[in-house]
TORMARTOR-809308 format. One record per residue (C-alpha): residue number from 1; residue in three letters; x, y, z. Coordinates in Angstrom, 3 decimals. Example, Ala and Ser with C-alpha at 12.3 -4.5 7.8 and 13.67 -1.06 7.14 Angstrom:
2
R   num   residu          x          y          z
R     1      ALA     12.300     -4.500      7.800
R     2      SER     13.670     -1.060      7.140
//
This chain:
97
R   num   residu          x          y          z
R     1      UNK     21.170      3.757      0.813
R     2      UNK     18.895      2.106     -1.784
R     3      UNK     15.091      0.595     -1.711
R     4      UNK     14.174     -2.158     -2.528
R     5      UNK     10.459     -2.424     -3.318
R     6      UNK      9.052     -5.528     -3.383
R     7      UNK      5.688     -6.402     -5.185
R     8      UNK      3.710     -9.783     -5.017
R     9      UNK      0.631     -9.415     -6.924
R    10      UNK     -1.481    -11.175    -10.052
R    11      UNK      0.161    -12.097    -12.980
R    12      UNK     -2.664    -10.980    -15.347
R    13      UNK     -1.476     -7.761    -13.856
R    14      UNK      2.602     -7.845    -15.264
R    15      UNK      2.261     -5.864    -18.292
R    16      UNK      0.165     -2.931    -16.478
R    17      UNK      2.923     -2.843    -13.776
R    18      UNK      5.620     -2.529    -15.525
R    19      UNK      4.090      0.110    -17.823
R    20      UNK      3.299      2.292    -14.350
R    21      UNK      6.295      1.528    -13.113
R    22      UNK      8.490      3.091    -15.441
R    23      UNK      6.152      5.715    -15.709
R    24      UNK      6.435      6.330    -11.992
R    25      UNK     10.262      6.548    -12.007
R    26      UNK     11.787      2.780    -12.160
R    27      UNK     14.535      2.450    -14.401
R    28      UNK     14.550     -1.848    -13.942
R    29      UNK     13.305     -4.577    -12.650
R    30      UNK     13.070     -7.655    -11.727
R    31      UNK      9.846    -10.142    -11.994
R    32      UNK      9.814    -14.007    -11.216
R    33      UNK      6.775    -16.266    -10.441
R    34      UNK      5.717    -16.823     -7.219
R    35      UNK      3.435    -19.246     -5.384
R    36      UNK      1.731    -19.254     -1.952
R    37      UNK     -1.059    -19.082     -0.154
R    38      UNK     -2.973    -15.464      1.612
R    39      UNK     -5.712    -14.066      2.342
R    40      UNK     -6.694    -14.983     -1.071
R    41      UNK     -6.698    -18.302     -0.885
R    42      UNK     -3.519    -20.605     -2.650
R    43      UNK     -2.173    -19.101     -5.780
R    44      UNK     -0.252    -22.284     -7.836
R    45      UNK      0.130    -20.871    -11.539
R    46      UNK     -1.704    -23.033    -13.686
R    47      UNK     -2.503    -21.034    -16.345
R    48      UNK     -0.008    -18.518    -16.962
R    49      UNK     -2.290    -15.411    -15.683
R    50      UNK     -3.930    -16.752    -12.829
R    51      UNK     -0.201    -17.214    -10.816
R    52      UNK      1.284    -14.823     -9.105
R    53      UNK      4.799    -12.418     -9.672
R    54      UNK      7.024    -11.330     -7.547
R    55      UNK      8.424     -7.843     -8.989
R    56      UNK     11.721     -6.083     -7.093
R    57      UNK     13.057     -2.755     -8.164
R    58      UNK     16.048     -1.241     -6.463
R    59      UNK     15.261      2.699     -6.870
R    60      UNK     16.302      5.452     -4.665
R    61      UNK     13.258      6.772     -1.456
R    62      UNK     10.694      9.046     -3.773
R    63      UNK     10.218      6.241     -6.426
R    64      UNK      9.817      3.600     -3.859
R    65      UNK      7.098      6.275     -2.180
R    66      UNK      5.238      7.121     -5.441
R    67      UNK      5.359      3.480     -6.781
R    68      UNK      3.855      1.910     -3.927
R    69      UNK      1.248      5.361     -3.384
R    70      UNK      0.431      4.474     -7.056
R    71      UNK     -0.216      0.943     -6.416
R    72      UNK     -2.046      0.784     -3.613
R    73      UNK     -4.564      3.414     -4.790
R    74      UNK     -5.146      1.851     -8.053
R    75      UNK     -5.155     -1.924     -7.292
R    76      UNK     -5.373     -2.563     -3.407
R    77      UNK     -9.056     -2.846     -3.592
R    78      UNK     -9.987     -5.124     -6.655
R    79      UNK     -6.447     -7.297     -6.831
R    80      UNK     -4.150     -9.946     -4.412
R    81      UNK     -1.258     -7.377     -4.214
R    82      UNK      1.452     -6.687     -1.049
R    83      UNK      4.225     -4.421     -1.368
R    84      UNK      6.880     -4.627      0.831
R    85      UNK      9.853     -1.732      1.209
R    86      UNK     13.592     -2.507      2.811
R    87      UNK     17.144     -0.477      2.937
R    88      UNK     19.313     -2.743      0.635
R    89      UNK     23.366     -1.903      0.543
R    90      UNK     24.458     -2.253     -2.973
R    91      UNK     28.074     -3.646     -3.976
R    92      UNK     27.862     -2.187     -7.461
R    93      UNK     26.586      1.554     -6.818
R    94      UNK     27.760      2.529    -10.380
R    95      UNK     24.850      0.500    -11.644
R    96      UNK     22.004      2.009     -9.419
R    97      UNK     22.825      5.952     -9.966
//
């Protein structure tokens, strides 16, 4: 059984992300924008940073742990950011190893 780690956060924040991502054990991912409205207020992407992404990366229990440890501790306080974990089946294991 897979994770799948789901992040909706800033987009001023993509290119940090994916950089501690990696770092933290990710081998891909998968970011599209996403609107809505939170705590925050309503997020609507009109300029290109102040939208919001939605970033998913299937990984394996320990990456999903650190990567959302990581997050949380470094951005929870001073950014819009929810992460979200769930147990995904794969059909094509030989791609998530």
């Amino acid at each position: 059984m897979r994770k799948l780690l789901t992040i909706i956060t800033e987009a001023a924040l993509e290119h940090l992300l994916i950089d501690d991502v990696e770092q933290l054990g990710a081998t891909g991912y998968t970011i599209t924008d996403a609107r809505g409205k939170g705590s925050r207020g309503t997020r609507n992407a009109g300029w290109e940073t102040n939208g919001n992404i939605r970033l998913e990366i299937i990984c394996d229990d320990e990456v999903a742990t650190a990567i959302s440890k990581h997050l949380q501790e470094k951005y929870y306080n001073n950014y819009a950011m929810i992460l979200y974990i769930s147990d995904v089946d794969i059909l094509r294991q030989d791609k998530f190893k």
